[in-house]
N, C-alpha and C positions, 0 to 999 in steps of 0.2 A: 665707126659706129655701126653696131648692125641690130640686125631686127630681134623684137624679142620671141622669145622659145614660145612655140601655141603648147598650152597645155595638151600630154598627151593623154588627161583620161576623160574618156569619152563620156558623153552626159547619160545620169541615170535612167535608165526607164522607170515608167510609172510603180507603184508599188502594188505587188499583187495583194486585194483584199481576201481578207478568211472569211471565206460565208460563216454567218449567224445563225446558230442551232435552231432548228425548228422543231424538232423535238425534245419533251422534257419528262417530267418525274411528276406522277400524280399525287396531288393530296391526301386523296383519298386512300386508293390503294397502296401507293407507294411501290409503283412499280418504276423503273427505270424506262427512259427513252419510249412511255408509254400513249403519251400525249404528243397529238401531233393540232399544228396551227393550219390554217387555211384561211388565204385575205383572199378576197373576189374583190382589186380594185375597182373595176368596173360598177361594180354593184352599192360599194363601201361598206361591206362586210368583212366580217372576220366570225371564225368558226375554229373552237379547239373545242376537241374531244378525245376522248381516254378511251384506249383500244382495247382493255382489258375489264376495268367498270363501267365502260358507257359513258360517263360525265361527262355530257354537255357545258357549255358556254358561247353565245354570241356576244358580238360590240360591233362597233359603229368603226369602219375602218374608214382611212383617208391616203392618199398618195405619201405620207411619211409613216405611217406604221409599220411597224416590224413584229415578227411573231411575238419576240420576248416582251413588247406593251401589251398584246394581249395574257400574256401566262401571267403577268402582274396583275394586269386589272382585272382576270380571275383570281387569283391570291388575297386581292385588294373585297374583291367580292363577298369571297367563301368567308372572310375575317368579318366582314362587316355584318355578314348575314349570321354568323356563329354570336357576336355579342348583343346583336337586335334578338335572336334566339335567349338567351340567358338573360337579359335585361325583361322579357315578359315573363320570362316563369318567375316565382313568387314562390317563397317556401311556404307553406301550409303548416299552421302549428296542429299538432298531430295529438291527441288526447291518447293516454294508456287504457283510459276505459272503453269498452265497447260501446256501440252506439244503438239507441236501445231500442228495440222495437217496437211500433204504434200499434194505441191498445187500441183493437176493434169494438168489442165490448167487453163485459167484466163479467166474472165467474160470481163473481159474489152476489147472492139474491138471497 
């Protein structure tokens, strides 16, 4: 009887992760790789901005955030603020006659 065979393959190393895009595509502009994130764990801040239009956005950052929660919850933002926009305006029934000037006095004596 003899011993059994040690396997010879050798144990995996860990798996290398793919960093998480921190840059994205603006809304607005629609430019490529325009917007860039910034968390200040320390602070619990998060800050993305558009390097080509200026578009701002702040959020409330915590020790599990990641850029791409906040380029959502600007997404999630611009959407919400887009249909609170459209939900107040009110279409105006629009008359074909002109509207008519107030008489000061009258010519007629």
């Amino acid at each position: 009887m003899g011993k059994r065979k040690k396997s010879s393959r050798k144990p995996a190393g860990p798996r290398k992760k793919e960093p998480l895009e921190t840059n994205f595509t603006c809304l607005f502009c629609h430019h490529d790789k325009s917007v860039s994130v910034r968390i200040d764990r320390k602070e619990g801040v998060a800050q993305l901005f558009c390097k080509v239009c200026d578009q701002r956005y702040q959020s409330k950052a915590n020790h599990l955030t990641e850029p791409i929660d906040i380029y959502s919850e600007w997404i999630d933002a611009a959407d919400a603020a887009e249909r609170e926009a459209s939900s107040v305006r009110r279409p105006t029934a629009s008359s074909s006659r002109p509207a008519r000037a107030p008489s000061v006095g009258s010519d007629e004596d």
